[in-house]
N, C-alpha and C positions, 0 to 999 in steps of 0.2 A: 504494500500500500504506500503509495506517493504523501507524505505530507511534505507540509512547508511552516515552520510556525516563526512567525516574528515578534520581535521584542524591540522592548528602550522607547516604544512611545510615552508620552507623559506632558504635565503641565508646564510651559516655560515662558519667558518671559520675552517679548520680542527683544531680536538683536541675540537670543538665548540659540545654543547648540544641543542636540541631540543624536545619538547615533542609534540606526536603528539595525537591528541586524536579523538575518532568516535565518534559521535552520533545515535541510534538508535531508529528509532521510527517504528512502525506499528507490531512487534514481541518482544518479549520478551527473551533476551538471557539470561534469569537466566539459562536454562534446556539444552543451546546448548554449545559446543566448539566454541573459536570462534579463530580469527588469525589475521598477519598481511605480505600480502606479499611483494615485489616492483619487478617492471620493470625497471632497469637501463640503461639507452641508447644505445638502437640499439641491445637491447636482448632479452631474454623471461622473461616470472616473474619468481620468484624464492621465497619460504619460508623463510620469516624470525623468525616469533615466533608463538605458538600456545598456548596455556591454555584453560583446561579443563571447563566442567562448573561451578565444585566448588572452581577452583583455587590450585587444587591439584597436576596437571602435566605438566608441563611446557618444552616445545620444543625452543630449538634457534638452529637457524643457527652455523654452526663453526665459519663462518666469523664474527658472530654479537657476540657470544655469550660473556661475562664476560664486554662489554658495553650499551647493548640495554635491556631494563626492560620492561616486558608486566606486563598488569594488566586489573583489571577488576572492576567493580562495577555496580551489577547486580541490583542494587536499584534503581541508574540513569539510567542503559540501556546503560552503557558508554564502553568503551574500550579504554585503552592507552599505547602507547609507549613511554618510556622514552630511547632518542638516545645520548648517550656522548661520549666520544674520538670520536670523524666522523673524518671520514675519506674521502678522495677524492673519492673512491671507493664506497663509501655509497650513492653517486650521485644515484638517481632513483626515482621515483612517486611510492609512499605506499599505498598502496590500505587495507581497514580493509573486513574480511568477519564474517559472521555468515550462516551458512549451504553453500549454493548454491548462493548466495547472495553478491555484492560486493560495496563497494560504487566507488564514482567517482575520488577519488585519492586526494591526495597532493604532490607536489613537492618538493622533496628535493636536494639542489643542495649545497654540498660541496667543495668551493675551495678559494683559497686566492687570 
């Protein structure tokens, strides 16, 4: 069985950092692309980062981009986001995927 469980959502403060990171078990995403999207309240989900499987081509968002760091490490099985200057607008539940496959989110909720 494929899961994916993410963690390190939480409450922060704008201009505040969090890292969020997935776990992977039952697949192995050395071979896949993998991503990280979020649902911000009261919308649809929208892309925020992607990276290849060797860590060679790397997608952000406009809105994320020169703050939020993806990465990977195909040894653990792991995927991470690294989220700094947040923003109020950053508010939404981050979901990591690998293929067709999603885990069950984490919440991030920025405000003062």
């Amino acid at each position: 069985e494929v899961q994916l469980v993410e963690s390190g959502g939480g409450l922060v403060q704008p201009g505040g950092s969090l890292t969020l990171s997935c776990a992977v078990s039952g697949v192995s995403i050395r071979s896949s692309p993998v991503n990280w999207v979020r649902r911000p309240p009261g919308k649809g989900l929208e892309m925020v980062s992607s990276i290849s499987s060797a860590g060679t081509s790397i997608y952000y968002a406009d809105s994320v981009k020169g703050r939020f760091t993806i990465s990977r490490d195909n040894s653990k099985n792991t995927i991470t986001l690294q989220l700094d200057s947040l923003k109020t607008e950053d508010t939404a539940v981050y979901y990591c995927g690998v293929g067709a496959q999603r885990g069950q989110g984490t919440q991030v909720t920025v405000s003062s």
